[in-house]
C-alpha positions as CSV (number, residue, x, y, z in Angstrom):
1,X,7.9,29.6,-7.4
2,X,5.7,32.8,-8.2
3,X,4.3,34.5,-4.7
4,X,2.9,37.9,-4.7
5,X,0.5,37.4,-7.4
6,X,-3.1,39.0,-7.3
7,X,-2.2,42.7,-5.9
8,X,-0.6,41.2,-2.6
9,X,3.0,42.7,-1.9
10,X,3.9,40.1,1.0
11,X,6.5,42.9,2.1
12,X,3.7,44.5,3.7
13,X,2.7,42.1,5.6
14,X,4.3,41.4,8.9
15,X,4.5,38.7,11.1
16,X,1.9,38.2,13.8
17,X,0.7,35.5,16.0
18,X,-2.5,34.7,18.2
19,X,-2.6,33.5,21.8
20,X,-5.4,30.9,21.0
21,X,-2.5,28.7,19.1
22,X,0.1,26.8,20.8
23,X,3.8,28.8,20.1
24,X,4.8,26.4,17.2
25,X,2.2,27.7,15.4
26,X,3.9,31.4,16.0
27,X,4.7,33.5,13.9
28,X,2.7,33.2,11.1
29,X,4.0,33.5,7.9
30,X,2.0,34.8,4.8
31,X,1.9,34.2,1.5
32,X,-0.7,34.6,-1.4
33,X,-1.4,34.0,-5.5
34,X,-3.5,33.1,-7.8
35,X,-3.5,28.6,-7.7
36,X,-3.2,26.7,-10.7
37,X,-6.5,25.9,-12.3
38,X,-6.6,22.7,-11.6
39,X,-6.3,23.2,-7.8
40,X,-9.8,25.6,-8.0
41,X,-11.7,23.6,-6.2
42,X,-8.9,24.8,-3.7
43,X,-8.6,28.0,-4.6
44,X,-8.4,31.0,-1.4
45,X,-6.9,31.1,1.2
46,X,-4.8,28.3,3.8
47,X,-3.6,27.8,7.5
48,X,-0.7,25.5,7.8
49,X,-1.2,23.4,10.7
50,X,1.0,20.5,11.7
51,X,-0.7,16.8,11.9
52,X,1.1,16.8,15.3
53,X,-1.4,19.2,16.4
54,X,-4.2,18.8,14.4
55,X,-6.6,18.1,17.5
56,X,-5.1,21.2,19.4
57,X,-5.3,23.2,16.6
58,X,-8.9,22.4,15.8
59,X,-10.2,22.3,19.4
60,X,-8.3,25.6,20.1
61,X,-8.8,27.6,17.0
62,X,-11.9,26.5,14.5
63,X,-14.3,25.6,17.3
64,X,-13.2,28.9,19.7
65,X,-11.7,31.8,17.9
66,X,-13.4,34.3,17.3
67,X,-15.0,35.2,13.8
68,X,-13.9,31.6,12.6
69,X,-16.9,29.5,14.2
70,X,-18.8,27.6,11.3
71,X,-15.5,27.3,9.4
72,X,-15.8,23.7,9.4
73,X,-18.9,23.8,7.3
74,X,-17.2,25.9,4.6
75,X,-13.8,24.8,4.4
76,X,-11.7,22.1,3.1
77,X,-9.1,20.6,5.4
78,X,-6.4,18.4,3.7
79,X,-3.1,16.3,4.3
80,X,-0.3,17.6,2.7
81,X,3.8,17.4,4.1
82,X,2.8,16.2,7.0
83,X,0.7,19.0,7.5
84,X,-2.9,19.7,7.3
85,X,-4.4,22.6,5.0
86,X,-7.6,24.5,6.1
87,X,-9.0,26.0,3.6
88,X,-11.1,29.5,3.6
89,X,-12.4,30.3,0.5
90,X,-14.8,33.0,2.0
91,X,-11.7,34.9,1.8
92,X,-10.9,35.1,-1.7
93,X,-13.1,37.9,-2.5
94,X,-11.9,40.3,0.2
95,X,-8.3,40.2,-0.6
96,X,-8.2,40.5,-4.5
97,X,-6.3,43.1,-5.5
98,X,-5.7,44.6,-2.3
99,X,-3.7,43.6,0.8
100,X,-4.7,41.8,4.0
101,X,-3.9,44.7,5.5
102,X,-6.6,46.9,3.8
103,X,-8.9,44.3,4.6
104,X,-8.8,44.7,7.9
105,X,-8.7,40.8,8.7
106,X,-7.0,39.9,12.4
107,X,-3.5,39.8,12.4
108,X,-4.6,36.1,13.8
109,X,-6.2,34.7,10.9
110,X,-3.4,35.7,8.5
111,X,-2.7,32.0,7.2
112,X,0.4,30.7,5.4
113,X,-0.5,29.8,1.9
114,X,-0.6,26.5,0.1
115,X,2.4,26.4,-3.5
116,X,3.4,23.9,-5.7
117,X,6.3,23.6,-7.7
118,X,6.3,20.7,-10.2
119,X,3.6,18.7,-11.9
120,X,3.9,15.8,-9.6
121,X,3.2,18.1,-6.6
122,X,0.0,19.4,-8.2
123,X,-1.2,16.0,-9.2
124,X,-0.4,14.9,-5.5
125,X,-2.6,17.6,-4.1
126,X,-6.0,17.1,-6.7
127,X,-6.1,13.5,-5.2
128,X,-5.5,15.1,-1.9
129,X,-8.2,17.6,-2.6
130,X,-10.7,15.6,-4.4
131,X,-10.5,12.8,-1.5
132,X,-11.2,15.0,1.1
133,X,-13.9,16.9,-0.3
134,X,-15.5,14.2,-1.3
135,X,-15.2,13.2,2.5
136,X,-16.3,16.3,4.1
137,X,-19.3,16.6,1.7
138,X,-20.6,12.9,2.3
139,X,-19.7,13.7,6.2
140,X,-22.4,16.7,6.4
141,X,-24.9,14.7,4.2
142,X,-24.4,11.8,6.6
143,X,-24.8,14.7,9.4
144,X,-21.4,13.3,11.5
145,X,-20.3,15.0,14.2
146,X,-17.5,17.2,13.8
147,X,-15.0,15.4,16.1
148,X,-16.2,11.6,14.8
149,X,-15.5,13.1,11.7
150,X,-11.9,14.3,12.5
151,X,-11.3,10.8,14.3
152,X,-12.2,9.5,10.9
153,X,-9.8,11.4,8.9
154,X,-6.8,11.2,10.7
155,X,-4.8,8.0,9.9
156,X,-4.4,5.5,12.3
157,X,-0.7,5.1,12.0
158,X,1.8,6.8,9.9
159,X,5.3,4.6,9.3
160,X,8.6,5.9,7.8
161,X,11.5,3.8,7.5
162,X,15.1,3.7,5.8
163,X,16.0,0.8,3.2
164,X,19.7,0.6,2.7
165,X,21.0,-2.0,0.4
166,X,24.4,-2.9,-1.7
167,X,23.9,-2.7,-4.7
168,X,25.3,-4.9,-7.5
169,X,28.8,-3.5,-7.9
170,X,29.1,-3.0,-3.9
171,X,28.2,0.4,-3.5
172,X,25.6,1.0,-1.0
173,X,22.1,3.0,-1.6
174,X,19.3,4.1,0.7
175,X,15.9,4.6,-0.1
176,X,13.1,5.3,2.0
177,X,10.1,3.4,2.5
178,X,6.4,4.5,3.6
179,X,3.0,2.6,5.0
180,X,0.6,4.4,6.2
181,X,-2.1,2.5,8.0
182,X,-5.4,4.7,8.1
183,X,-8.4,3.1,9.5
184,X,-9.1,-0.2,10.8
185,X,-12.8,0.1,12.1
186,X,-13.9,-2.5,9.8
187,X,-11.4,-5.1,10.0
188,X,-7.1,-5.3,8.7
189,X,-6.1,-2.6,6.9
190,X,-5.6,-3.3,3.3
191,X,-3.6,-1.6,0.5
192,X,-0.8,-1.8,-2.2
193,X,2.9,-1.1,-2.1
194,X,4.2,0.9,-4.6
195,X,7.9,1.3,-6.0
196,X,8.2,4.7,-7.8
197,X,10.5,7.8,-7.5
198,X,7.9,10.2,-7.1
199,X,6.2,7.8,-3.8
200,X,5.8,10.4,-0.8
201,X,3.9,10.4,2.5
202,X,1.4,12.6,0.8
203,X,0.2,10.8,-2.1
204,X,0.5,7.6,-0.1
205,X,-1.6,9.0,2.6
206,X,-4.4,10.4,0.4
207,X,-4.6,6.1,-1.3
208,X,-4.7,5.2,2.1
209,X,-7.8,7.4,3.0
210,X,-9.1,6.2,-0.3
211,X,-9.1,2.9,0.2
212,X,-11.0,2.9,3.7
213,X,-13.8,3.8,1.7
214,X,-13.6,2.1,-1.4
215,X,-13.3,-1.6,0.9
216,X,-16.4,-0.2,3.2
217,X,-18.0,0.6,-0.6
218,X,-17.2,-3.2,-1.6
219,X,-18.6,-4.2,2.1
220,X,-15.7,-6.2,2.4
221,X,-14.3,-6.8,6.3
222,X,-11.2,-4.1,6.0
223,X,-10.0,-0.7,6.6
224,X,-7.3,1.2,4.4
225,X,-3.6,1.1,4.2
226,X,-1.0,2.4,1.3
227,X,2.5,2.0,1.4
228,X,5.7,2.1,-1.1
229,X,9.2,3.2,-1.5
230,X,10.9,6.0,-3.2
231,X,12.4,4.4,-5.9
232,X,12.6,3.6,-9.9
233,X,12.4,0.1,-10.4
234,X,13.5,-0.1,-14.0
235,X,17.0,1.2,-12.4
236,X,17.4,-2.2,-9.8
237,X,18.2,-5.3,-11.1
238,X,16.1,-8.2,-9.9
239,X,18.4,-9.2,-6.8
240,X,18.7,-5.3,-6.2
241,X,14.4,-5.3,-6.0
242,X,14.8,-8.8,-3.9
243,X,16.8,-6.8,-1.4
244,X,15.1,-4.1,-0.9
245,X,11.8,-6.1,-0.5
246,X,13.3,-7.7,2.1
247,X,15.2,-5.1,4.1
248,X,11.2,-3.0,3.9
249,X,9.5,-6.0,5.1
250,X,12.1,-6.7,8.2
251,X,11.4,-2.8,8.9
252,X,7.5,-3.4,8.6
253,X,6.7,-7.1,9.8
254,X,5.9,-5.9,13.3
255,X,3.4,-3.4,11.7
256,X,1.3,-5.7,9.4
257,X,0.1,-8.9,9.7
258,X,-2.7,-11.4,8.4
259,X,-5.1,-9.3,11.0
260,X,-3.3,-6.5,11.4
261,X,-2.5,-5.2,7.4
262,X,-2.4,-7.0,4.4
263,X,-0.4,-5.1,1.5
264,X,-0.9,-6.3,-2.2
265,X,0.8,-5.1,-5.2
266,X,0.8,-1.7,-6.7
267,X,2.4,0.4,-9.3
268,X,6.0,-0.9,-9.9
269,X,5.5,-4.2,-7.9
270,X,3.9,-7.4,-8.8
271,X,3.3,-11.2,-7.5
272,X,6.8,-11.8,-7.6
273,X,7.5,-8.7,-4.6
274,X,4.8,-10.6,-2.6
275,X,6.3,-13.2,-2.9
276,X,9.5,-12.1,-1.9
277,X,7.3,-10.4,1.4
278,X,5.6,-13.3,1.9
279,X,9.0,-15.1,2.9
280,X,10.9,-12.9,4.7
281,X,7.6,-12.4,6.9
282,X,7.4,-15.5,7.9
283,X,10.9,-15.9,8.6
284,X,9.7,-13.9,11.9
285,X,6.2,-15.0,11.7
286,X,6.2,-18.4,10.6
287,X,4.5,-19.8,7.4
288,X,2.0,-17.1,6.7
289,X,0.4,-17.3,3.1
290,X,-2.5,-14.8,4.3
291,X,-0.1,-11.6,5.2
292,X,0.0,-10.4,1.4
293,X,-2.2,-10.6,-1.3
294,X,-1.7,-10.7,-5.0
295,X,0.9,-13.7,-4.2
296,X,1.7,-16.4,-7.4
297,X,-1.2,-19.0,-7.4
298,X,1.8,-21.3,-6.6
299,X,2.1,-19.8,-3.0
300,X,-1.3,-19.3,-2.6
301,X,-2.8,-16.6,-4.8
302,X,-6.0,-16.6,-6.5
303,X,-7.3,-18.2,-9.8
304,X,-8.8,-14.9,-11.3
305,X,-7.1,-12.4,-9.6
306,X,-5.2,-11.0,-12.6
307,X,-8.6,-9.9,-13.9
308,X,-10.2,-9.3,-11.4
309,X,-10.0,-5.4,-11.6
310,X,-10.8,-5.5,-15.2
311,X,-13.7,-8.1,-14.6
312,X,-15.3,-5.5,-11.9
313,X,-15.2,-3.0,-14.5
314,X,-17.4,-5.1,-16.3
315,X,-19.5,-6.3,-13.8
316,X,-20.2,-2.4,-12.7
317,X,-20.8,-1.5,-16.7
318,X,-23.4,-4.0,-16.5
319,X,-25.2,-2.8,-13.6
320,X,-25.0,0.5,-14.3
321,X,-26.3,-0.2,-18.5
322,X,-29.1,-2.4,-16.8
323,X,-30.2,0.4,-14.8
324,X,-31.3,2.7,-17.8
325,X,-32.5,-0.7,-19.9
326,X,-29.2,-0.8,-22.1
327,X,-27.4,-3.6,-21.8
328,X,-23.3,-3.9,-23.4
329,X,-24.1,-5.8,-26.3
330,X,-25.4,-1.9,-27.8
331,X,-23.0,0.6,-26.4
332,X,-19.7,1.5,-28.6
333,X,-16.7,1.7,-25.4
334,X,-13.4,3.7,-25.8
335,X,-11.0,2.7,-23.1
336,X,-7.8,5.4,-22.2
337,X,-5.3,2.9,-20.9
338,X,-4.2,-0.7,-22.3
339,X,-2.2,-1.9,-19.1
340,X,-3.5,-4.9,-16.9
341,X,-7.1,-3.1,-16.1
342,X,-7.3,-1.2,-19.6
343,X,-6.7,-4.6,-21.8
344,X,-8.7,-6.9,-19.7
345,X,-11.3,-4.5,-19.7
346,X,-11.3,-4.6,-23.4
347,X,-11.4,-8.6,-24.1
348,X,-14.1,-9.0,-21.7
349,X,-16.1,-6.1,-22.8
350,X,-15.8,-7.6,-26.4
351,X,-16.8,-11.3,-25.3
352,X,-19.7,-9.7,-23.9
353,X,-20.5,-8.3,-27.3
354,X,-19.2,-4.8,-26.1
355,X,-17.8,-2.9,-29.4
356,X,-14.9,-1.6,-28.2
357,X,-14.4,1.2,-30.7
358,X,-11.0,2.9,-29.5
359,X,-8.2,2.6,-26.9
360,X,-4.8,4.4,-26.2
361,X,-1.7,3.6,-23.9
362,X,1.7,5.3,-23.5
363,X,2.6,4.4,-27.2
364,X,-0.1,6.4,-29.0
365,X,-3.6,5.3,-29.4
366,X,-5.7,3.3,-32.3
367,X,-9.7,3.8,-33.4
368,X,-11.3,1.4,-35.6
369,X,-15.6,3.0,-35.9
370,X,-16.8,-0.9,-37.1
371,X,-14.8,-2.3,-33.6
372,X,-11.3,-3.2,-32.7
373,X,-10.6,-6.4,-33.2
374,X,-9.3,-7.0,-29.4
375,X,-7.4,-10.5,-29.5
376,X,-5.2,-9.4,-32.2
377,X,-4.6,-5.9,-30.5
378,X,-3.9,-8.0,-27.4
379,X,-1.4,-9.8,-29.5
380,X,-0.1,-6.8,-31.7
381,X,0.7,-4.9,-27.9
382,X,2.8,-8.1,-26.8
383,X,4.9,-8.6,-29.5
384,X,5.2,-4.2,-30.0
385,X,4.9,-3.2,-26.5
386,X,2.1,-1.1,-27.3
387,X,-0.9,-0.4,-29.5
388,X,0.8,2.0,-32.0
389,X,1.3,0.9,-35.6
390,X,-1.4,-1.8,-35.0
391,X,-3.0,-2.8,-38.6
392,X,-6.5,-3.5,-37.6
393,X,-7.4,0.9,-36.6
394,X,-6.5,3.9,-37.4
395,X,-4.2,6.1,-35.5
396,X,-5.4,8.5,-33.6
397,X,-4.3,11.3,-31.0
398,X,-4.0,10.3,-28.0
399,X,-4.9,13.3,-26.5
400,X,-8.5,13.5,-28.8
401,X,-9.0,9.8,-27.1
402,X,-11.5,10.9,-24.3
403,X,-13.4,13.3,-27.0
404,X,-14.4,10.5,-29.3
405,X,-17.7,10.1,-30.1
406,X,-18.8,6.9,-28.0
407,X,-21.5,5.7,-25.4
408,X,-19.3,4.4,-22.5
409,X,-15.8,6.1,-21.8
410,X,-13.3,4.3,-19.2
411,X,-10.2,5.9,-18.1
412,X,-8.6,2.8,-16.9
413,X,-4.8,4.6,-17.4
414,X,-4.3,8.1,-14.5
415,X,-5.3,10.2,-12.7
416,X,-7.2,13.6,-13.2
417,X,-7.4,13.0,-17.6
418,X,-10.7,14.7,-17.3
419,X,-10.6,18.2,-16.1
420,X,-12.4,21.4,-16.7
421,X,-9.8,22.0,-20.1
422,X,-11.5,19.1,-22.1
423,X,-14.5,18.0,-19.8
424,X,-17.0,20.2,-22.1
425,X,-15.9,18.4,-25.3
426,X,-15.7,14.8,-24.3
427,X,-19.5,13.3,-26.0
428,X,-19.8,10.2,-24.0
429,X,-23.0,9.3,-22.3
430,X,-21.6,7.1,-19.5
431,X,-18.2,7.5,-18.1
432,X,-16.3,4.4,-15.9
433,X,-13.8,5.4,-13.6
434,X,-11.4,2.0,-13.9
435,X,-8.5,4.5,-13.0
436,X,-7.8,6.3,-9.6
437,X,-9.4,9.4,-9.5
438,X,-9.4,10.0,-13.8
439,X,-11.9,13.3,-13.4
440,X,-11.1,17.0,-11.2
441,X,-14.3,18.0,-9.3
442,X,-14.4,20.9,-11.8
443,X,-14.9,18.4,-14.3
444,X,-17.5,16.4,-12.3
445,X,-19.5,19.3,-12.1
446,X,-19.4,20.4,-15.9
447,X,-20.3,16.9,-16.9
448,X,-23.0,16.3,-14.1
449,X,-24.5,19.8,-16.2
450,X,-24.3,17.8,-19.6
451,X,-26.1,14.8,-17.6
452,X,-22.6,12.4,-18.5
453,X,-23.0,9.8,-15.8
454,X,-20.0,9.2,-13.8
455,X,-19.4,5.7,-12.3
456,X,-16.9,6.7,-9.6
457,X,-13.5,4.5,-8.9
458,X,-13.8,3.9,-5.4
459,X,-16.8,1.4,-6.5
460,X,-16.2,0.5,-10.5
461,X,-12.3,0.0,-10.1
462,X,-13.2,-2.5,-6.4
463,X,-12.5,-5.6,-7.7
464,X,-8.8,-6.0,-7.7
465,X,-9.4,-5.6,-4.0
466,X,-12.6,-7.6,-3.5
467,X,-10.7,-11.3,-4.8
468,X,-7.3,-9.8,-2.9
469,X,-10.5,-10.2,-0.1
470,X,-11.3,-14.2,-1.7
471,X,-7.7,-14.8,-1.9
472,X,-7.1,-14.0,2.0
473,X,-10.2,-15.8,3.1
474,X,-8.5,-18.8,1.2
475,X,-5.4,-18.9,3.0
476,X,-7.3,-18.7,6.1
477,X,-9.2,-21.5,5.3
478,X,-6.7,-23.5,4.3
479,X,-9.1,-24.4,1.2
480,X,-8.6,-22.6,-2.4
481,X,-11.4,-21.6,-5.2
482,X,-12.1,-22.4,-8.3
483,X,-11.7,-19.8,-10.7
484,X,-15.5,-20.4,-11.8
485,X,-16.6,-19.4,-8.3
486,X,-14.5,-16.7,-7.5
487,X,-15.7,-15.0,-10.8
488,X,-19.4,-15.3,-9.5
489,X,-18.5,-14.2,-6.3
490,X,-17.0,-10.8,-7.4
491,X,-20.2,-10.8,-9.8
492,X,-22.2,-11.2,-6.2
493,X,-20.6,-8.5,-4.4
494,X,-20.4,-5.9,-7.5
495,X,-23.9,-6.1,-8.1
496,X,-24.7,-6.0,-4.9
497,X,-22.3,-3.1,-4.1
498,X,-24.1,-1.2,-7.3
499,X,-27.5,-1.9,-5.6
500,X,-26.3,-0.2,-1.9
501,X,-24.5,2.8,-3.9
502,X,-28.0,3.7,-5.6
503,X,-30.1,2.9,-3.1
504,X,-28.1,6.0,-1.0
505,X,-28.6,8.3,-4.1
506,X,-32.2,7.9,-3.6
507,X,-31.4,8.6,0.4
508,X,-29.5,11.5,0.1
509,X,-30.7,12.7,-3.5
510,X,-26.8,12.8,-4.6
511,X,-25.0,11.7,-8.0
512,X,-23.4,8.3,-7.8
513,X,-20.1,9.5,-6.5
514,X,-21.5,11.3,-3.3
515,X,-23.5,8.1,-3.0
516,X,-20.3,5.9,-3.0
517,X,-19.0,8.0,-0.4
518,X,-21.6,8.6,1.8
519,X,-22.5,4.2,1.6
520,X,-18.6,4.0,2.6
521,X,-17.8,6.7,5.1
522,X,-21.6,5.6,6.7
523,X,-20.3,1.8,6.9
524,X,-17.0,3.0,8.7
525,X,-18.4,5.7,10.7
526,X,-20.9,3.1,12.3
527,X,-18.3,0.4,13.1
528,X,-16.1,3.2,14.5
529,X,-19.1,4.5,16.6
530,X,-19.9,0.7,17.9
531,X,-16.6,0.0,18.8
532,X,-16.2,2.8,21.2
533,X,-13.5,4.9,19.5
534,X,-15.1,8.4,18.5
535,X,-13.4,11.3,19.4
């Protein structure tokens, strides 16, 4: 960890507190360097302020101290260690090179400073960051007040629980498990659970937030919920995974429910873990097919929902091309990413007469200029466990993947791939966010210069969750789809969600992102307001 960067020597700088802030908050402590370039967007200064007291805090300090009014309307505030970081980048300039000190700032508005150590930390904090920016900048289009807005961003509940299990030779292990359960204005709160070591109450509060909006975006009846547990899968045999499934869920099962929260799989989890959720939930619940999405089709889980995500990505291409009279039949695609959402993207791009001109995946990546040939790449990936060495391409660098020469790139792989480092060099006209959160806001704006249109995720990646929507409204009803019609429903509601995104561009004269995010945080600010529960 590097501190004292940028001309500050923190061994001048004493400890001091202010009376405004309750005494947790004293003494301050201060730190300050130069952040990573990828954290820019956040770049200047930070005051630490426990979630516990994120309403004191704000009431007492923001709104009334003096010389900080108005900081709402140029700062950034974000989750992060189960703390909230205010941002104050009208700061920066002032103490460059010299120390706070010299500035002559109050002793009171010397902030503790936001560091990372680690790549996963970093990561962690650009979804962070780019969530809640994009929030607090549909928030003043929108013109919200500023205490619906912090009812908005502060997550309904917060869960934390321990999972110990013997393991297969009889030694015991404990892991620990997360949900957090952010808004339910709209309806249950809805989200995957993830099994992956890195999983914190960070990253899996910033998917929460994320997916409040991107079900208000889909206008689907839910709020947002995330969850997982720290663990590597690949490390647990299959009766270890059952296990833990089922010590989470007897920790959880008085938290979510079919109208409560309905999780669904997420990275490291599949059918089989809903499954596995879906019985040890109704051991205390009774038979309850409706309490997890995602589920096998032979306990209740949707024709079409394997594709679904991919499937939206098409149906969103489509709107999108039909807006600017192209349709896919004349646009060259290359997709980063050839997992579930990557390769189904691919096969029904290419029945649509999409020429799919180049993909990648953890193995290496493969361009063919005349068109890949996707069912045998489909089959060459099976049988190889990737897309290197496949006959029908060339092989190229992966990391030259997002700068080839094409109309349509989708990132369909992770997150924040496009960033101000390559963002000037990548030549594609239209660019399909199938991944969480694939492009940095410093890479938004450079491409939003070049005039690259950027279909964001929390609209183009919505239909995995819109049919884990069909699928619950089947187990209600007690009645299941056709896969013929729940394909045309998700055309329905994509189409239609593409329609409500552009018509607030023309609104609020913003790019499509802002216009996801203002249709989404709109739709959930309004239910919050008619419901009685503002601030």
């Amino acid at each position: 960890m590097v501190r004292g960067q940028g001309g500050i020597d923190p061994s001048r700088i004493r400890r001091s507190f202010h009376p405004r802030l309750p005494t947790h908050y004293s003494p301050f402590s201060l730190e300050f360097g130069m952040h990573s370039s990828s954290l820019s967007s956040f770049f200047g200064l930070y005051i630490c302020i426990p979630l516990s007291s994120f309403s004191e805090y704000i009431d007492r300090s923001i709104d009334s101290a003096e010389g900080v009014r108005g900081v709402r309307e140029k700062s950034e505030v974000v989750a992060f260690n189960n703390s909230l970081f205010v941002s104050f980048p009208f700061f920066t300039e002032a103490v460059q090179g010299e120390s706070l000190i010299q500035t002559g700032i109050p002793a009171y508005r010397w902030p503790c400073l936001l560091w990372f150590c680690g790549t996963s930390s970093r990561d962690t904090m650009n979804a962070l960051a780019a969530t809640s920016r994009n929030f607090r900048q549909a928030a003043k289009l929108l013109g919200l007040d500023s205490k619906l807005e912090k009812s908005l961003l502060i997550p309904f509940r917060e869960i934390k629980v321990e999972c110990t299990i013997p393991r297969d030779d009889g030694t015991m292990a404990s892991f620990v498990g997360f949900r957090v359960q952010h808004d339910n204005a709209r309806g249950p709160m809805k989200g995957g659970i993830r099994y992956h070591h890195e999983v914190d109450p960070d990253e899996v509060n910033a998917l929460a937030q994320l997916m409040t909006w991107k079900t208000a975006v889909a206008n689907i009846p839910y709020g947002g919920a995330k969850g997982g547990i720290g663990c590597s899968p690949g490390e647990l045999s299959i009766s270890e995974l059952e296990r833990l499934t089922r010590v989470f869920t007897q920790k959880l099962h008085d938290c979510i429910g079919i109208h409560t929260d309905v999780p669904a799989p997420d990275m490291g989890t599949n059918s089989q873990t809903m499954a596995w959720i879906l019985d040890e939930y109704s051991k205390f619940h009774g038979y309850s097919p409706a309490v997890v999405t995602g589920k096998p089709v032979d306990l209740g889980g949707s024709l079409g929902r394997d594709a679904a995500t991919g499937r939206g990505v098409l149906f969103a291409a489509q709107a999108l091309l039909a807006e600017y009279g192209k349709s896919i039949s004349d646009q060259r695609f290359v997709i980063q990413g050839f997992g579930n959402v990557g390769s189904w993207t691919a096969q029904l791009i290419s029945e649509a007469g999409g020429k799919v001109i180049a993909v990648s995946d953890v193995t290496g990546a493969v361009k063919n200029s005349n068109g890949l040939n996707i069912h045998k790449l489909l089959k060459h990936s099976k049988e190889s466990r990737g897309v290197k060495g496949f006959s029908g391409g060339d092989a190229l660098d992966s990391n030259l993947l997002l700068m080839e020469d094409c109309d349509v790139l989708i990132p369909a792989a992770l997150g924040g791939v496009i960033n101000r480092e390559n963002a000037n060099e990548i030549r594609a006209k239209f660019i399909i966010e199938a991944a969480n959160h694939p492009t940095d806001p410093e890479a938004d704006e450079i491409l939003s210069k070049k005039g690259v249109l950027i279909l964001p995720d929390i609209f183009a990646n919505s239909g995995g969750v819109t049919v884990s929507y069909f699928e619950w409204v089947q187990n209600i009803q007690g009645f299941m789809w056709g896969e013929e019609k729940v394909n045309c429903e998700l055309k329905t509601y994509m189409t239609r969600g593409f329609k409500d995104v552009k018509e607030m561009c023309r609104t609020h004269n913003c790019d499509l992102r802002m216009g996801a995010f203002t249709l989404g945080v709109n739709r959930v600010a309004r239910a919050t307001v008619l419901r009685g529960w503002e601030a």
